[in-house]
C-alpha positions as a printed NumPy array, in Angstrom:
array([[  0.   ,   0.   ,   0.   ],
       [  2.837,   2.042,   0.578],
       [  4.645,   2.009,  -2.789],
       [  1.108,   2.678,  -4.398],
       [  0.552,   5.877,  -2.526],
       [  4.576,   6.963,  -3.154],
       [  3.545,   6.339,  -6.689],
       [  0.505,   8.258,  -6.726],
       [  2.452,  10.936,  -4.968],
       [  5.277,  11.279,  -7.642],
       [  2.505,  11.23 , -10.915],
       [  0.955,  13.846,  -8.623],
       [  4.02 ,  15.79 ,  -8.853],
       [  4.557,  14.951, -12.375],
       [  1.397,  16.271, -13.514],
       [  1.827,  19.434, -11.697],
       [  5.007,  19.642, -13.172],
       [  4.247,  19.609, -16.885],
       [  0.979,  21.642, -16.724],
       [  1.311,  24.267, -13.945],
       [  4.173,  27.668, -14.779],
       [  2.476,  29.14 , -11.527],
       [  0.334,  31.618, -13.88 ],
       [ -3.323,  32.325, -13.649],
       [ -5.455,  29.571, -15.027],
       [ -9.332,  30.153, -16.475],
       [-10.313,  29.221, -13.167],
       [ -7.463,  30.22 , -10.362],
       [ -5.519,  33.048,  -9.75 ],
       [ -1.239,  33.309, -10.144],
       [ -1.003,  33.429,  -6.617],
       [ -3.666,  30.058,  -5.778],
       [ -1.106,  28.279,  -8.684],
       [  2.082,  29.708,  -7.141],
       [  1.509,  28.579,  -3.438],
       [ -0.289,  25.15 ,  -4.861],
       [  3.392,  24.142,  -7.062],
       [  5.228,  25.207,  -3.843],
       [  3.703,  23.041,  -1.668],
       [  3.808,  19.902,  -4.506],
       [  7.599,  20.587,  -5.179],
       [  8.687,  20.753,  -0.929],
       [  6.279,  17.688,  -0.222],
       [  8.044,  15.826,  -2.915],
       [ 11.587,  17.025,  -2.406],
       [ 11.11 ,  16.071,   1.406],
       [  9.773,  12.83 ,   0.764],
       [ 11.175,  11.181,  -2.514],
       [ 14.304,  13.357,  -3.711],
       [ 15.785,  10.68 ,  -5.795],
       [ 12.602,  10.637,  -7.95 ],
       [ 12.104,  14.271,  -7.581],
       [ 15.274,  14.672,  -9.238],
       [ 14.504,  12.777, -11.153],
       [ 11.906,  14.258, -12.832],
       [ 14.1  ,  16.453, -14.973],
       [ 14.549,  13.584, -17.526],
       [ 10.719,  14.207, -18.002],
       [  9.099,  16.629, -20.267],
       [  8.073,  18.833, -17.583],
       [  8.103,  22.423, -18.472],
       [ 10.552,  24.497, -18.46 ],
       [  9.273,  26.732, -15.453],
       [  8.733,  23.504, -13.086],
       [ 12.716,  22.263, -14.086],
       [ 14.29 ,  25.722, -13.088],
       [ 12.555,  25.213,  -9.651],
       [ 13.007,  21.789,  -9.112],
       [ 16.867,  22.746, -10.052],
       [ 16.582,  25.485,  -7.169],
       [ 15.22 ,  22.978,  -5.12 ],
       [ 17.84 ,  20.633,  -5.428],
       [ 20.629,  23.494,  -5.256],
       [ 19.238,  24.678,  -2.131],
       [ 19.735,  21.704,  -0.276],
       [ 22.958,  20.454,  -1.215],
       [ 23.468,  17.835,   1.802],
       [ 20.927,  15.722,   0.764],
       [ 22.288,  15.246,  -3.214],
       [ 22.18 ,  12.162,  -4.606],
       [ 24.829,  10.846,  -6.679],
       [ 23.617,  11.65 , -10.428],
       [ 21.985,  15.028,  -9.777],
       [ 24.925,  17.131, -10.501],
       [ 24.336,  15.489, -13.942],
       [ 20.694,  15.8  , -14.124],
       [ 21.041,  19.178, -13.265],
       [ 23.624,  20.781, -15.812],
       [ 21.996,  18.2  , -19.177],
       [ 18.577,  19.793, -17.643],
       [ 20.06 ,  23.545, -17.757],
       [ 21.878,  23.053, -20.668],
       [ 18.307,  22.599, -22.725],
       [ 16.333,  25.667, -21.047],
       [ 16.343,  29.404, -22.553],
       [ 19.164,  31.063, -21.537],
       [ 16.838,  33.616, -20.426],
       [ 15.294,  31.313, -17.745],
       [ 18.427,  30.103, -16.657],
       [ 20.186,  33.4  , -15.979],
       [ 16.624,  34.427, -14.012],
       [ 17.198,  31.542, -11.635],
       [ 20.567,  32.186, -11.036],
       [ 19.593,  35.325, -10.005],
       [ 16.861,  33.774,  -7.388],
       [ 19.718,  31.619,  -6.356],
       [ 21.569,  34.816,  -6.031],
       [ 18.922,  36.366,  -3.822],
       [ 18.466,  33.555,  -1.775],
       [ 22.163,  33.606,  -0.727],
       [ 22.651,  30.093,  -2.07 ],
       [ 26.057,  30.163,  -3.098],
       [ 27.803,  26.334,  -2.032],
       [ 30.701,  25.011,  -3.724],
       [ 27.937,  23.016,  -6.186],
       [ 26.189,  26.24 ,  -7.225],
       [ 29.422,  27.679,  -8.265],
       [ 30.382,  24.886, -10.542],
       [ 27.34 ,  24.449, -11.92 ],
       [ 27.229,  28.065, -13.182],
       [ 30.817,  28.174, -14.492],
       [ 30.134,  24.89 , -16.222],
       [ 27.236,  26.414, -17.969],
       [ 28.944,  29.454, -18.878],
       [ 31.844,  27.917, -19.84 ],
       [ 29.724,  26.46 , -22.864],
       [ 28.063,  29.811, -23.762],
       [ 29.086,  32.59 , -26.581],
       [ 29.325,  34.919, -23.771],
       [ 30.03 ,  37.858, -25.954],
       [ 26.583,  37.36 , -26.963],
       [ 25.071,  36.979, -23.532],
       [ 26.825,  40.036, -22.779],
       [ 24.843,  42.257, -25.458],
       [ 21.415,  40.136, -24.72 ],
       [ 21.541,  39.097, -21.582],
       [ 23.242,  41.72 , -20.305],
       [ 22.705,  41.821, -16.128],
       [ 21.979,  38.112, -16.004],
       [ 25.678,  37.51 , -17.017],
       [ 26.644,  39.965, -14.652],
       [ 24.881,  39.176, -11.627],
       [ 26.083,  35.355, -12.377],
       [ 29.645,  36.132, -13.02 ],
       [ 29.479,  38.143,  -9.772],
       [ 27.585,  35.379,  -7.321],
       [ 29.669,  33.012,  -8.205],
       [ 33.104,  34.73 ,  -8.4  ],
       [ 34.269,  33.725, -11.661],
       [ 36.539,  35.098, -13.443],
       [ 35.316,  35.763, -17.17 ],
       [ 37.659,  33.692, -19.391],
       [ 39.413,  35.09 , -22.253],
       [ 39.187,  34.506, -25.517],
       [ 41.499,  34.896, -28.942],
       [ 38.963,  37.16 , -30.418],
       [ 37.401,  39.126, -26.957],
       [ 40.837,  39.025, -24.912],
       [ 39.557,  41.077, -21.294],
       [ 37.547,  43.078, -23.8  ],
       [ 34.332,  40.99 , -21.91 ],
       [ 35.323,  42.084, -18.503],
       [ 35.377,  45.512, -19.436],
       [ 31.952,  45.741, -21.413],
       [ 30.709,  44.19 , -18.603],
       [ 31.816,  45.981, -15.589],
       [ 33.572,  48.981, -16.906],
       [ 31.893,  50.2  , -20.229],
       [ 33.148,  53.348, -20.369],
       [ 37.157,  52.05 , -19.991],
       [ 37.702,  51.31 , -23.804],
       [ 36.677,  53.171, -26.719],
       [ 35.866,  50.425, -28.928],
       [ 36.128,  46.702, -29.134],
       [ 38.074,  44.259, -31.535],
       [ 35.347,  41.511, -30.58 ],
       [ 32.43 ,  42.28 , -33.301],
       [ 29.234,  41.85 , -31.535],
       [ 30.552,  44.02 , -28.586],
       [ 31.891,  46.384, -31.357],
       [ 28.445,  46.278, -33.027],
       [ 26.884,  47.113, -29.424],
       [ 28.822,  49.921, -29.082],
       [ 28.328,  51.307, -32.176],
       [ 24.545,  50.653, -32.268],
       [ 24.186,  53.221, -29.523],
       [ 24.756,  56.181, -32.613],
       [ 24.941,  54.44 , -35.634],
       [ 21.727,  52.655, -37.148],
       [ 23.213,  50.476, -39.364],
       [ 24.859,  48.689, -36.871],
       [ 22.034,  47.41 , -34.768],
       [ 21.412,  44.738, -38.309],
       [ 24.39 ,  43.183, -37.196],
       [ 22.965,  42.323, -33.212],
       [ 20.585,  39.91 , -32.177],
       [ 16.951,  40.877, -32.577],
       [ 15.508,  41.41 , -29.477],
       [ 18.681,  43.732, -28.761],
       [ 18.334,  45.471, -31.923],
       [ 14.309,  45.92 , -31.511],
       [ 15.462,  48.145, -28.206],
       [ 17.746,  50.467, -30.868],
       [ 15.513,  50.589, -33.635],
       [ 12.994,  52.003, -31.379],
       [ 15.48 ,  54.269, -29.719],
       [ 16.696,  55.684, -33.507],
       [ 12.811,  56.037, -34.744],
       [ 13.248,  53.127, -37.394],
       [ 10.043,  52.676, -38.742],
       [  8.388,  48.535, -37.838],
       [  8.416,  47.925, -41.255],
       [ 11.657,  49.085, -42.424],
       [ 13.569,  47.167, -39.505],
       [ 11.393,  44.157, -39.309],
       [ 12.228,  43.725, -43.199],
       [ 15.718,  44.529, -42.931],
       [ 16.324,  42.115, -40.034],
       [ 14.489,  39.307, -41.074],
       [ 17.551,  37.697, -42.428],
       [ 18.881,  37.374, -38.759],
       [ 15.509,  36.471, -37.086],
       [ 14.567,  32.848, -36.29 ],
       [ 11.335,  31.29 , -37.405],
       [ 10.118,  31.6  , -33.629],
       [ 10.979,  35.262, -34.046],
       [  8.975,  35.974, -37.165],
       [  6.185,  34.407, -35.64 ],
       [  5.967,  36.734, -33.084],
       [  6.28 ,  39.633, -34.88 ],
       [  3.659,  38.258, -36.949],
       [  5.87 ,  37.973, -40.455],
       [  5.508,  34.847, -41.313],
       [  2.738,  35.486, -44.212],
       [  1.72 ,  33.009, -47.346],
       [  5.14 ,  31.466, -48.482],
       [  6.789,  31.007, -44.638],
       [  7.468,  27.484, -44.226],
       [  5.171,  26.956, -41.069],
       [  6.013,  23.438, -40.762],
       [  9.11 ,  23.635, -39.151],
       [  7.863,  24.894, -36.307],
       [  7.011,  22.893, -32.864],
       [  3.404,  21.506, -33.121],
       [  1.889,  23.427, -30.45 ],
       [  3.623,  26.632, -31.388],
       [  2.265,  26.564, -35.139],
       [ -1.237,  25.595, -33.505],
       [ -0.516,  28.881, -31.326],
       [ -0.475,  30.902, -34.505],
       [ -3.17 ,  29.656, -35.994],
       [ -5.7  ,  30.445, -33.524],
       [ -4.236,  33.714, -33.508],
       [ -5.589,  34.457, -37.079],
       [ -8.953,  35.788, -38.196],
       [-11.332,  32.891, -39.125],
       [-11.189,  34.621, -42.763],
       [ -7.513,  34.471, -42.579],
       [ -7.645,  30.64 , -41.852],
       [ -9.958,  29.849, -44.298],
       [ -8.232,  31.502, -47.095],
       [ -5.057,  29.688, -46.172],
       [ -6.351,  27.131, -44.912],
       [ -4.576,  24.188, -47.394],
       [ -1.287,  26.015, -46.321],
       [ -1.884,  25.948, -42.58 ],
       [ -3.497,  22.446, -42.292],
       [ -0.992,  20.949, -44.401],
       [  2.012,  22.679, -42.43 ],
       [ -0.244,  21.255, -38.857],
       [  0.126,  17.708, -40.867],
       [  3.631,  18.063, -41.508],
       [  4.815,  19.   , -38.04 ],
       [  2.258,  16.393, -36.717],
       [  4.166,  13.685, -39.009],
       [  7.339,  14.804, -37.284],
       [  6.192,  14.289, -33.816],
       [  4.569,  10.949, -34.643],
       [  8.447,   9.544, -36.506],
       [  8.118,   6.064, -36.496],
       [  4.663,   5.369, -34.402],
       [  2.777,   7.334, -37.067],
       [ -0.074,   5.208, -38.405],
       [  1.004,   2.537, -35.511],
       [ -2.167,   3.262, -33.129],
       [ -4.569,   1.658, -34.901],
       [ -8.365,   2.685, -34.614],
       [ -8.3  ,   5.91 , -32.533],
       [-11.04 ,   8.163, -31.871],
       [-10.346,  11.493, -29.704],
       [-12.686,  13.93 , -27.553],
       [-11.785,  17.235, -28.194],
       [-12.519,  20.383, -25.604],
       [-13.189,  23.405, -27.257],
       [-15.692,  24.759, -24.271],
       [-15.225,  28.292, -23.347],
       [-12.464,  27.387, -20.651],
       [-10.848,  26.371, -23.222],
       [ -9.613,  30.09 , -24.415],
       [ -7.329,  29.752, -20.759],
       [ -5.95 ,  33.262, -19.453],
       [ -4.681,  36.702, -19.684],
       [ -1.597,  35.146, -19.542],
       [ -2.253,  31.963, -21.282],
       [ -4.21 ,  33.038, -24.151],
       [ -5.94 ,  29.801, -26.094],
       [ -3.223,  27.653, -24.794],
       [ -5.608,  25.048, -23.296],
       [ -7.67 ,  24.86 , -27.149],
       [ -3.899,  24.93 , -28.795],
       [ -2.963,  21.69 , -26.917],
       [ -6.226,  20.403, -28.641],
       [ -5.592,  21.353, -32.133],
       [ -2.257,  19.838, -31.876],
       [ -3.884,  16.853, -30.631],
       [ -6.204,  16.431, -33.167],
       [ -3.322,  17.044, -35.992],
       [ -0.791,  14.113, -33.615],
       [ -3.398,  11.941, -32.977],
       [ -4.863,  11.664, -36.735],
       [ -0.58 ,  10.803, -37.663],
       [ -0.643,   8.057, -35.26 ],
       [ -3.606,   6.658, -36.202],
       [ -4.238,   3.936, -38.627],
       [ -4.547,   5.366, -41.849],
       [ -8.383,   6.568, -42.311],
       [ -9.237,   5.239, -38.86 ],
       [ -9.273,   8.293, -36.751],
       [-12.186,  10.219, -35.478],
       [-12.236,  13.548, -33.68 ],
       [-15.505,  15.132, -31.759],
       [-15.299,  18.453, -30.451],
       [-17.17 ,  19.367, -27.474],
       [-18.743,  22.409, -29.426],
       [-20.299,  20.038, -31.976],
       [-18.251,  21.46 , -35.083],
       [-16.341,  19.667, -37.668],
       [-13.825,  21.984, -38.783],
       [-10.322,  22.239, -36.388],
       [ -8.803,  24.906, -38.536],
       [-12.179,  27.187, -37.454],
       [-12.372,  26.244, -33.577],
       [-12.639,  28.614, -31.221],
       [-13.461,  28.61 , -27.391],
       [-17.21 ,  28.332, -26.968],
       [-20.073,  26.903, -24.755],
       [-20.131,  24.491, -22.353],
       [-18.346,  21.223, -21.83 ],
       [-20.874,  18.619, -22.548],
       [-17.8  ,  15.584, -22.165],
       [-20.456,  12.822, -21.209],
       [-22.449,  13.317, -24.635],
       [-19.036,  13.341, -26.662],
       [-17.557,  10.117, -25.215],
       [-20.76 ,   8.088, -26.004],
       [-20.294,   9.249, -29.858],
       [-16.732,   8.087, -29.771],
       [-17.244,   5.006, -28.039],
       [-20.257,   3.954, -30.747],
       [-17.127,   2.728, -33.05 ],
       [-15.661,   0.642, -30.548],
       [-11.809,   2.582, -31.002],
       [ -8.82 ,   0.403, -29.752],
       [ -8.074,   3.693, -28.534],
       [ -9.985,   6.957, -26.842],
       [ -7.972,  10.021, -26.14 ],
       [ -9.78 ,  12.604, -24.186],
       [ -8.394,  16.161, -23.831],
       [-10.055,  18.764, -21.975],
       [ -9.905,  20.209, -18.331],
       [-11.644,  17.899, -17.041],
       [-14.821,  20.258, -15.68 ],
       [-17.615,  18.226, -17.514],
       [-20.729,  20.293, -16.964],
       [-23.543,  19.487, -19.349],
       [-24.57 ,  18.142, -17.559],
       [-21.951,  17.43 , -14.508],
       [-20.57 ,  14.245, -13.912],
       [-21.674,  12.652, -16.998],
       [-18.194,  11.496, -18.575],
       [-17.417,  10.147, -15.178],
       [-20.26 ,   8.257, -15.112],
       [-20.29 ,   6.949, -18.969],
       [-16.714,   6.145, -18.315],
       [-17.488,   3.671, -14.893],
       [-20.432,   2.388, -16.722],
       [-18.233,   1.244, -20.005],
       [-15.215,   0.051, -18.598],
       [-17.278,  -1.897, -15.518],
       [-20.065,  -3.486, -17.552],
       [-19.113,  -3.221, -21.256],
       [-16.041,  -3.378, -21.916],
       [-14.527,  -5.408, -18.492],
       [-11.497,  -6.582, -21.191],
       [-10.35 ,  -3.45 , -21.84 ],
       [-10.242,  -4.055, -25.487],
       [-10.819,   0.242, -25.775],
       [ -7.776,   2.173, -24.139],
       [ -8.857,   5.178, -22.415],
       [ -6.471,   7.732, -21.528],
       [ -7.804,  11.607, -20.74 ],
       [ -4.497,  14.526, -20.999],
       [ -5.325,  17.665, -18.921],
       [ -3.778,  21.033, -20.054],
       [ -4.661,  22.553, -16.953],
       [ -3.221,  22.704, -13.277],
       [ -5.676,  22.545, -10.92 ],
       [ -4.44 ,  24.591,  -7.819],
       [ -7.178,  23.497,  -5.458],
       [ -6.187,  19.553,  -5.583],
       [ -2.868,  19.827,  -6.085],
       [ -3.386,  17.696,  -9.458],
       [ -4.814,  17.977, -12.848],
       [ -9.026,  17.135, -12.193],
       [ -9.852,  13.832, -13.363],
       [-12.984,  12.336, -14.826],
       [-13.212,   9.062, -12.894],
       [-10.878,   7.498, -10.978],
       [-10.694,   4.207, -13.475],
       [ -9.222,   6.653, -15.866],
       [ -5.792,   7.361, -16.268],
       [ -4.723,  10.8  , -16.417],
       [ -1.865,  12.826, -16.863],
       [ -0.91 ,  16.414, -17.251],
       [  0.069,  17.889, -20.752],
       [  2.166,  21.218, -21.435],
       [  2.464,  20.613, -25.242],
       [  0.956,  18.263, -28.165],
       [  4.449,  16.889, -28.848],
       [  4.436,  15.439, -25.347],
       [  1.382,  12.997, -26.253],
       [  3.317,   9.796, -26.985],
       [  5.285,   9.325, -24.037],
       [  2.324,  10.954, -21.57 ],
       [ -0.229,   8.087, -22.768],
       [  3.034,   5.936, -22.167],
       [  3.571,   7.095, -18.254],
       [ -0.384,   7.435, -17.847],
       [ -0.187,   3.675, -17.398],
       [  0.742,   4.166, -13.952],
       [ -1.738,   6.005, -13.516],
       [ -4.515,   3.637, -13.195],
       [ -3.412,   2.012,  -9.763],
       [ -1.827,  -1.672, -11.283],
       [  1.331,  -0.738, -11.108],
       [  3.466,   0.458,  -8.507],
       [  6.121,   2.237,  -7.367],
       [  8.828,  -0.284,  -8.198],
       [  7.668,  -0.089, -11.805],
       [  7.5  ,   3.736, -11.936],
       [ 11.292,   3.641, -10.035],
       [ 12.306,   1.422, -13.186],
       [ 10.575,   3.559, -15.688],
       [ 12.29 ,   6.641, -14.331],
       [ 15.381,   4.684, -14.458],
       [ 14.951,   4.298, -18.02 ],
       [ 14.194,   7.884, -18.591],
       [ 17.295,   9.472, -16.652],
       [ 19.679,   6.912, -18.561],
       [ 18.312,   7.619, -21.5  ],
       [ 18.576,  11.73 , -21.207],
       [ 21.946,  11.658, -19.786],
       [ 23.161,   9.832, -22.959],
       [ 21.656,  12.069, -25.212],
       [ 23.208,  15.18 , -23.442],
       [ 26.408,  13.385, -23.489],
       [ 26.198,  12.966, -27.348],
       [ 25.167,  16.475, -27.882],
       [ 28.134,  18.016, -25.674],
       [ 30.182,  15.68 , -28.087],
       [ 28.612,  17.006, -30.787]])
C-alpha cells in the first residue's frame, strides 16, 4: 500500500510539473497556482528526492525544471549521486533567459555552495558569452558576480568581456564584433542589423526606425520563432518547421477569414509538423477516436491566451498521424467539424461526446479537456465507470484523458473518474510518451515499476546530453 501511494504521490508531482508555470489559469488566480506548485515541489523534495530529481529527464516544463533545479541546489546535503548530472543536461536545454533568471533567485536567496558555483561556471563555460553580454546583459553579470568567476578570455574578446561588462566606459571600442556592433549601435543605425533581434528591436525604437523598415531589414537574422511573433511569417513562410503546439498557437491567432483563405497552407504545415512528432509510431495506433474540448475554458488566461484549445488542435493534428490510416475520429465538445475554425465556446458537454466516440468501438480513446464536464456534470465520469465496468470489463478500448490545466485546489490535474488514467500535458508533442507514463496512472502498477521507468528515462537523457556536448 505504501509504494502505491509513493507512486501516486510522484505522478501527482509529475502532472503538476508539466501543466502548472504558476500563472493564472481560467479558473485560479497566479497566486492560488504559485503557493499550490510550492507546496507539490517541498512535499516531494522532502519525501522522494531521488525521484524528484529525477523528474528532470521528463518533459516537464521548463518553469517547473528551473525550480526543481533550485530545489535541489538549495539543499545540497541531501544530493544524490547523479543530480549534478541531471542538473547541468537539464540547464543546458532551457532558454538562456530562464536560466540566468534563476541564477539570479539563487543569487537572492544567498545560495552560493561550492555546487552552485560549478554548476554556473560549467554552464557558462559552454556559452558565446560575448553574446550573452549584449542580450543578456545583467543576467551575465549578476552570475559572473555570485559566483566569483573570473570571465575567461578569448582569442577574439581578450579582457575586452570584462570591461563591457563591468567597466563600459574604460575602452573606446572593441576588436570583438558583436561588442563592437553594441557599441556602435548606440549612434549608428546600421549597426544594430548586425545584433541579435531582441537587442536590436530596443535600438531601432530608440533611432525612430520605422516597424516595417527594420522588421524587413532584419528578417535575415531572425529565427522562425521570431517571425512568428512579430507576426511575419505570411503566405510562403514554411510553417512546418515549427514545434506543433507553437504553429497551432499561430493559428488560432488568425482571423477565421484568414484561416480559411489559407487554410490548405496551414493544415498541411499542422500535418507536416504532426508527421514529425509521430516519426516512427505514425499510423502505428490503430483505430483511434479522440474527444476534443473546445468549451469556453478552453480560451485559458490573460496570460495563457488559447493555450488550453492549442494543446487540442495539436492533438487532433498528432493523434490523426498516429492513427491507422483513415481510422481516426475527432468530436469536439462544441459540436463542429472543422479544427482549422475552432474557437473557445459553450459548455463542456464531455459525457455526450464520449458516447459518440465510443459507438465505433476505437482500440483507442484520447480525451483532452480540463476535465470540468458540466452538461450536464458528472456525466463522462459516469459513462466512463459504466463502459469500462459493464461493457467493456477486457479493456479491449484504451482510455487515456491529458489535462492542459493545473488545478491549484487539488494539487493535481481534475480527473474524470478514478478508473481513468490521467496525466498532465504542457504541449501536443508530449502525447506519446504521456499516454506511455499514464499507465501508472490507473493504480496496477506500482512504485517499483515507476522507479524502473524513471530509471529508463534518466539513462536515456543523460546519454543524449552526453552525445550532444560531443557534438
Amino acid at each position: 500500500m505504501s509504494d502505491l501511494i509513493a507512486a501516486e504521490d510522484v505522478l501527482l508531482f509529475v502532472n503538476a510539473a508539466v501543466t502548472a508555470t504558476g500563472q493564472r489559469e481560467f479558473r485560479s488566480s497566479g497566486e492560488e497556482q504559485r503557493l499550490s506548485l510550492g507546496f507539490v515541489h517541498e512535499y516531494v523534495r522532502v519525501n522522494y528526492r531521488p525521484l524528484y530529481a529525477a523528474t528532470l529527464a521528463l518533459d516537464v516544463n521548463d518553469h517547473n525544471a528551473a525550480l526543481i533545479v533550485e530545489q535541489l541546489l538549495r539543499s545540497p546535503g541531501e544530493a544524490g549521486p547523479v543530480e549534478g548530472r541531471l542538473i547541468a543536461a537539464r540547464l543546458a536545454k532551457l532558454p538562456p533567459q530562464r536560466v540566468y533568471r534563476l541564477f539570479g533567485v539563487l543569487r537572492a536567496a544567498g545560495v552560493n555552495n561550492r555546487r552552485t558555483r560549478a554548476i554556473v561556471r560549467d554552464w557558462l563555460a559552454g556559452r558565446d558569452l560575448a553574446h550573452d553580454a549584449v542580450k543578456y546583459r545583467s543576467g551575465l553579470k549578476a552570475a559572473a558576480r555570485h559566483a566569483h568567476l573570473p570571465l575567461p578570455r578569448s582569442a577574439e574578446s581578450g579582457a575586452e568581456l570584462g570591461d563591457f561588462l563591468f567597466a563600459p566606459g574604460r575602452r573606446a571600442r572593441y576588436a570583438h564584433p558583436t561588442l563592437e556592433a553594441f557599441r556602435r549601435a548606440r549612434h549608428e543605425q546600421g549597426a544594430l542589423y548586425e545584433l541579435p533581434f531582441t537587442v536590436a528591436e530596443g535600438f531601432a525604437a530608440r533611432h525612430g526606425v520605422p516597424r516595417e523598415v527594420f522588421l524587413e531589414r532584419m528578417a535575415p537574422r531572425m529565427t522562425r520563432l521570431e517571425r512568428l511573433r512579430t507576426r511575419a511569417a505570411g503566405p510562403g513562410t514554411d510553417l512546418s518547421v515549427m514545434p506543433l503546439t507553437r504553429l497551432a498557437l499561430y493559428v488560432l491567432s488568425l482571423p477565421f477569414g484568414e484561416r480559411a483563405r489559407r487554410r490548405a497552407e496551414l493544415a498541411g504545415a499542422l500535418r507536416t509538423a504532426a508527421r514529425r512528432v509521430a516519426g516512427p509510431h505514425a499510423g502505428r495506433w490503430g483505430r483511434v477516436a479522440a474527444v476534443l474540448d473546445d468549451s469556453w475554458s478552453a480560451s485559458g488566461s490573460g496570460v495563457k491566451r488559447r493555450r488550453p484549445l492549442a494543446v487540442a488542435l495539436g492533438c487532433h493534428f498528432l493523434l490523426e498521424a498516429l492513427a491507422a490510416p483513415g481510422a481516426y475520429t475527432a468530436h469536439w465538445t462544441a459540436g463542429g467539424r472543422d479544427p482549422l475554425l475552432v474557437r473557445p465556446w459553450g459548455p463542456t458537454p464531455l459525457g455526450t461526446r464520449i458516447l459518440d466516440a465510443l459507438e465505433d468501438a476505437p482500440e483507442r480513446l484520447v480525451i483532452v479537456s480540463d476535465g470540468w464536464d458540466n452538461a450536464p456534470p458528472g456525466l463522462a465520469g459516469e459513462v466512463l465507470r459504466v463502459w469500462r465496468s459493464r461493457l467493456d470489463p477486457e479493456r479491449r478500448t484504451g482510455v487515456v484523458h491529458v489535462n492542459p490545466v493545473y488545478d491549484a485546489g487539488v494539487f493535481d490535474v481534475r480527473r474524470l473518474a478514478p478508473g481513468v488514467p490521467t496525466a498532465g500535458i504542457r504541449d501536443a508533442e508530449d502525447l506519446p510518451a504521456l499516454v506511455e507514463i499514464a499507465r501508472f496512472a490507473e493504480g496496477r502498477e506500482g512504485l517499483p515499476a515507476l522507479r524502473a521507468y524513471l530509471d529508463r528515462r534518466v539513462e536515456l537523457f543523460l546519454g543524449t546530453a552526453s552525445e550532444e556536448a560531443r557534438a
